[in-house]
N, C-alpha and C positions, 0 to 999 in steps of 0.2 A: 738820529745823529747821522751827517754823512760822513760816507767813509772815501780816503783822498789814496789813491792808488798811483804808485810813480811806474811808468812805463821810459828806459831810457832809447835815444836812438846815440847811434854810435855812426857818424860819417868818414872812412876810410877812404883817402885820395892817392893814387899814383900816376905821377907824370914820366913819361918815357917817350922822346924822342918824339913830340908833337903829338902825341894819343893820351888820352888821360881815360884813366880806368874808377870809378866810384862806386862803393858801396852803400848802403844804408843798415844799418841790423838794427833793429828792434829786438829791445830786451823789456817782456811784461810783465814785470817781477814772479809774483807768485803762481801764478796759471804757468808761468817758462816758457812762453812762447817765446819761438825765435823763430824771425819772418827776416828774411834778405834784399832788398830791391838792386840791382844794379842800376849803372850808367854810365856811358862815354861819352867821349867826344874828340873829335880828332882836328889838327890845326887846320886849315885853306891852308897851301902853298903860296897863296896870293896875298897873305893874313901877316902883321906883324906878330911873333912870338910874342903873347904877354899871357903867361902861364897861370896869374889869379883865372881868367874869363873862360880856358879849358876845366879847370877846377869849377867854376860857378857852373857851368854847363853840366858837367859832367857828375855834381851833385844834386843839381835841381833834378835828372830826368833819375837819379837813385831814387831817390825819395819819393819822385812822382810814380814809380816803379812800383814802389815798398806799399804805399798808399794802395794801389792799384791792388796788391796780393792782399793787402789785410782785409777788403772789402771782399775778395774771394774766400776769402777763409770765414767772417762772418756771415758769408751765404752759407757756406758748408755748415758750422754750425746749426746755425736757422734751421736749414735743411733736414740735420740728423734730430732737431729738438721734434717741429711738426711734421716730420714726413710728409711736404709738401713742396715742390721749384720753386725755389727763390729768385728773384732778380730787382736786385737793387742798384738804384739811380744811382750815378757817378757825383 
């Protein structure tokens, strides 16, 4: 029987003054891992203020962030299991 495990991610966005600041957290229920990615993005001056597109931006590169540590952190594990360098493809 397989077993269905919920990992939640949680995206936290703040906009201030044409800079938009993004989180991602990961929460993997029972193990409790909590992994962080951030991400920004900042207006062009040359750019109309439309404040969704700093948000999209600034949450795609959290996540792409978050993603980026959890692969480092299943190397670490790897790692600690075979006492052997890991490097795993993106």
């Amino acid at each position: 029987m397989s077993t269905v495990k919920r990992w939640t991610v949680d995206v936290l966005v703040n906009d201030d003054e044409g800079r938009t600041y993004a989180e991602a957290c990961l929460h993997s229920g029972e193990a409790d891992t909590r992994l962080v990615g951030i991400g920004r993005a900042k207006l062009n001056p040359a750019d109309r203020d439309i404040p969704e597109i700093g948000d999209e931006l600034a949450a795609a590169r959290a996540l792409c962030d978050l993603g980026q540590r959890l692969l480092v952190e299943a190397a670490n594990d790897i790692e600690a299991v075979t006492h052997e360098p890991v490097r795993l493809r993106r």
